[in-house]
Structures are given as C-alpha cells and as structure tokens.
C-alpha positions as CSV (number, residue, x, y, z in Angstrom):
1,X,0.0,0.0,0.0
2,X,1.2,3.5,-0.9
3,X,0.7,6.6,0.8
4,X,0.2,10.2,-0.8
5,X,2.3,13.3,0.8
6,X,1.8,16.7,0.3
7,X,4.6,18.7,0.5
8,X,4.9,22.6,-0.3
9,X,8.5,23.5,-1.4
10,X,9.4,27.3,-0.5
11,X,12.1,28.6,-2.7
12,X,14.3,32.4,-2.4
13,X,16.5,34.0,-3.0
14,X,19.6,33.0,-0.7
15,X,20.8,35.9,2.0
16,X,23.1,38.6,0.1
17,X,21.6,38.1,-3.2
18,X,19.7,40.6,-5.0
19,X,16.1,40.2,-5.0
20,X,14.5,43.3,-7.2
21,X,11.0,42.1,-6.6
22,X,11.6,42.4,-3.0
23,X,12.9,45.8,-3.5
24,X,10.0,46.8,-5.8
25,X,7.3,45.7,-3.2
26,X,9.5,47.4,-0.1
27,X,9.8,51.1,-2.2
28,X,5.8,50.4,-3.1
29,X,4.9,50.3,0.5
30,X,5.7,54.1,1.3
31,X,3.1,54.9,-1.7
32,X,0.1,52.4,-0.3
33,X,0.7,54.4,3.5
34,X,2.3,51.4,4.9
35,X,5.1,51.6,7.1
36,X,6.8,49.1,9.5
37,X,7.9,46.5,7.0
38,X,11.3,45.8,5.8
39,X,13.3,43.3,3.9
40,X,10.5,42.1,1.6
41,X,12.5,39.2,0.1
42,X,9.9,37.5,-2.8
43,X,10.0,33.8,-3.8
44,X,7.4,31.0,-4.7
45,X,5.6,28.1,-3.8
46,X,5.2,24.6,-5.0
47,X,2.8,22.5,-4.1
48,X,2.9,18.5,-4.9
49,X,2.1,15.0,-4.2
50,X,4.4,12.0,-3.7
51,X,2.9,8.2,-3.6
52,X,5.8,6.1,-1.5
53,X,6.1,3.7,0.9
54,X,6.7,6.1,3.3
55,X,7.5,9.6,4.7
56,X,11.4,9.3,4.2
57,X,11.2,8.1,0.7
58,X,8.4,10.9,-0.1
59,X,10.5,13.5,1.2
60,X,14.2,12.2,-0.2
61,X,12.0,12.8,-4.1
62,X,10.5,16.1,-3.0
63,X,14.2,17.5,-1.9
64,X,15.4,15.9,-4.9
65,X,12.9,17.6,-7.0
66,X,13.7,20.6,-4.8
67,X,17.2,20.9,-5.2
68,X,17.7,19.9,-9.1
69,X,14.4,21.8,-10.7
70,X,12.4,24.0,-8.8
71,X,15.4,26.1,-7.4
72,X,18.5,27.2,-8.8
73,X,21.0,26.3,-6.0
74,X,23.5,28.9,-6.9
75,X,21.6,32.3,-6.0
76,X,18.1,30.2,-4.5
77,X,17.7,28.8,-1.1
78,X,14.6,26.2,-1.0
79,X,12.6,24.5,2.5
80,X,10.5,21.6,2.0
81,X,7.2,21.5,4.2
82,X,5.2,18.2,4.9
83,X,1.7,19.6,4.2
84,X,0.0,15.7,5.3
85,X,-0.7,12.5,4.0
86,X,-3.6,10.5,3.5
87,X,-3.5,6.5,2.4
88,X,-3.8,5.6,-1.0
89,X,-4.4,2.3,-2.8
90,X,-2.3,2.9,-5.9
91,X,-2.0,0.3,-8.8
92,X,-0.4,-0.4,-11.8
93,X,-3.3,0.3,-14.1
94,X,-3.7,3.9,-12.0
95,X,-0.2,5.2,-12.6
96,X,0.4,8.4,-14.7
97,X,-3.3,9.0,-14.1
98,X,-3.4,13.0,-12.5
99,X,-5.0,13.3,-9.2
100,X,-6.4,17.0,-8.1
C-alpha cells in the first residue's frame, strides 16, 4: 500500500543576493501608506504529491525535486514542508493517471 504526501517546497532567493522584486514591493509600501515593513524578500511556492512507501522516501524525491528543478541552488535557497498525508491504494493500471 502507498501513501500520498503533500509537501509545499518554498524557494528564495539565498541571504546577500539581490532580489528586485523584493525591493519593488519594499519602495511600493511608502506609496500604499504602509510603514513598518522591511526586507521584503519574494519567492514562490510549489505544491505536490508524492505516492511512496513512506514519509522518508516521499520526502528524499521532494528535496530531490527541490534541489535539481524548482530552485537554482547557486543564487536560490529552498525548504521543503510536509503539508500531510492521506492513504492511498495505488495500482499499476492507476499510474500516470493525474489526481487534483
């Protein structure tokens, strides 16, 4: 029996580099009346689902994923998040379908 996992990966931009969407929001603020915030730093969110065995394995393919595609590991610093997991009875004939 397989398992799905939800994981949200987080990915920005790593401490020291330049993030110009960060610094477009931050000089916006002063124009909307808001003040109080600083270093706006702007990234994005993946959400997925892994089927495995178990946590571990789910979570070695969502770093994997993490770290070789959805970031750039040079100028990108990414977190994965265990979002839950609910039980699944996966077969042969029901992989590559997509699930919503």
């Amino acid at each position: 029996m397989s398992t799905d996992f939800r994981f949200a990966v987080n990915v920005l931009p790593k401490p020291g580099i330049l993030d110009p969407q960060g610094r477009a929001v931050e000089g916006s603020l002063g124009h909307l009346g808001i003040d109080g915030v600083s270093a706006v730093r702007v990234g994005r969110r993946v959400e997925l689902t892994v089927t495995a065995s178990g946590e571990a394995e789910a979570r070695a393919t969502a770093e994997r994923l993490a770290g070789e595609l959805l970031s750039n590991p040079l100028i990108e610093a990414f977190r994965v998040e265990l979002l839950g997991a609910t039980s699944s009875t996966t077969s042969a004939a029901s992989t590559g379908a997509s699930r919503a």
